[in-house]
N, C-alpha and C positions, 0 to 999 in steps of 0.2 A: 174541548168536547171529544169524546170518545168517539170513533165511526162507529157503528153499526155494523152488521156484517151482513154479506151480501143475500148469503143464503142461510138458512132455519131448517136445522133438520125436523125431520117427523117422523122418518118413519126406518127400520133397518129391518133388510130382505134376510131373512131367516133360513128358509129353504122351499124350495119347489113345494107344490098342492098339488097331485093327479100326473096325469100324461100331457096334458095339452099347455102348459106352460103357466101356468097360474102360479102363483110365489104366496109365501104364506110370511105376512113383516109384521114385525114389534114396532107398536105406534109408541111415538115418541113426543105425543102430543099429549095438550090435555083436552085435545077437541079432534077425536078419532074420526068420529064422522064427516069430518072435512074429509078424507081421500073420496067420498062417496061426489062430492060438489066439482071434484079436481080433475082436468082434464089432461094434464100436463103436470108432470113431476121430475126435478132436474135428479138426476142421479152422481152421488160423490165416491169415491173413492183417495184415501187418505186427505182428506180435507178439500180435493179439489173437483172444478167438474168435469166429468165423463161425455155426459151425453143427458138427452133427453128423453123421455120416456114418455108417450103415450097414453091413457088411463083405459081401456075398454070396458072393463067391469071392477066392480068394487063393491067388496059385502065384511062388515064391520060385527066383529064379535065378542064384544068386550073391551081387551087391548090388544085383539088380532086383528089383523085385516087382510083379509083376501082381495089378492088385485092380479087384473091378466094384463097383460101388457100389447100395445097392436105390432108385431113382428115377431113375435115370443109365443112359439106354437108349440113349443114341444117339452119334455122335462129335462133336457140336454140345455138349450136356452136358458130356463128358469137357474138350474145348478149354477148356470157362468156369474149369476146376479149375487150370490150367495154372500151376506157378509158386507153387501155396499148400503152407501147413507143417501134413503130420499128426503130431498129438500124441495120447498118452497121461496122466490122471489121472497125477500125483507117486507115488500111490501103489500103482499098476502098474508100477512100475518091478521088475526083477529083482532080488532081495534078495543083495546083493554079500556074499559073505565076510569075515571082520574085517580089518581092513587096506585093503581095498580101497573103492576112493571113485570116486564120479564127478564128474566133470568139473565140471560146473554146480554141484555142491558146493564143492567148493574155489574156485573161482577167486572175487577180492573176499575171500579171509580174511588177517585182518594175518599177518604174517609175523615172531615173535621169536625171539629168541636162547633160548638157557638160562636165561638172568636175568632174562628177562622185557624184556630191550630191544627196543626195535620196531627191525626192519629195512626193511620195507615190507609191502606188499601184491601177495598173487598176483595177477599181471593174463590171465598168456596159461601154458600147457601144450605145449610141441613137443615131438612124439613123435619117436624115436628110436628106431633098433633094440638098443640095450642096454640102456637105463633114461629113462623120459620128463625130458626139462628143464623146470623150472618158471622162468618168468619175473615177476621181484621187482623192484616199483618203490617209488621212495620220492623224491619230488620231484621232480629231475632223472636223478636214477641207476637205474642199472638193474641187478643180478645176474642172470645164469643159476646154476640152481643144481637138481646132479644129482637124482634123487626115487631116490635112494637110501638106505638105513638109515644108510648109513656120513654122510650128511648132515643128512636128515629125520630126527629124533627123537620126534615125537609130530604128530598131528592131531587136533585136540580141536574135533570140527564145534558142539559144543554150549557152546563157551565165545566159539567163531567165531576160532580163530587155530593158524598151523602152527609146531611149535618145531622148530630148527634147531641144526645143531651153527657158532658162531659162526667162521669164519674170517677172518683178515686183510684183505680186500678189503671185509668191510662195515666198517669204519673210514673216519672221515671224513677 
């Protein structure tokens, strides 16, 4: 089984809004309006945690979000934030529907056939407007390969691996 990871980004502090410390972040959700619920947002810098932060106000614009922080009075403050990853606990995340997965779940799960043959491992996700392409490696090769039913047959996060319906091109 794959762990999970501890923290989920959502959101990266852009730069300072005004004089009084407010920060202007690219949400990195697909549920923006969550900073608006959130009182407490942990803050990363290169992958790891910093500190905690606060929420006092939150005003969502799209995929901006305006947020003031409670010790963060000034645009001196806001600037120091510049560039860093807020995250959320793993398990605040929005509880997806069956079927449905997130991203940072799958990617890193072997990838077999029917029979249980290995074909590789998820490495990357391109989104597309008809059905996301999952990218599958396995040494030197590489498949794209539709996330569709008519291809994906099962995801089994607790075994750690995606089954596939086997076509001609994963042959060596």
């Amino acid at each position: 089984m794959k762990p999970s990871p501890k923290f989920v980004a959502i959101g990266r502090i852009q730069r300072p809004h005004g004089l009084r410390g407010e920060v202007r972040v690219q949400a990195l959700t697909d549920w923006p309006a969550r900073f608006t619920s959130l009182s407490v947002v942990s803050v990363l810098k290169d992958g790891a945690h910093q500190r905690d932060l606060h929420i006092e106000k939150a005003a969502v614009h799209a995929t901006t979000v305006l947020l003031k922080f409670r010790g963060i009075d000034d645009r001196s403050g806001a600037q120091a934030l510049g560039g860093m990853i807020l995250a959320i606990d793993r398990e605040q995340c929005v509880k997806l529907p069956a079927g449905e997965f997130y991203v940072f779940d799958l990617i890193g799960l072997q990838v077999v056939d029917q029979k249980g043959r290995e074909i590789g491992k998820l490495t990357d996700i391109v989104p597309h407007p008809a059905n996301d392409v999952w990218v599958v490696r396995h040494s030197k090769k590489e498949w794209l390969i539709p996330a569709t039913q008519d291809f994906v047959k099962r995801v089994d996060l607790e075994a750690g691996h995606i089954v596939v319906d086997r076509i001609d091109e994963f042959e060596d």
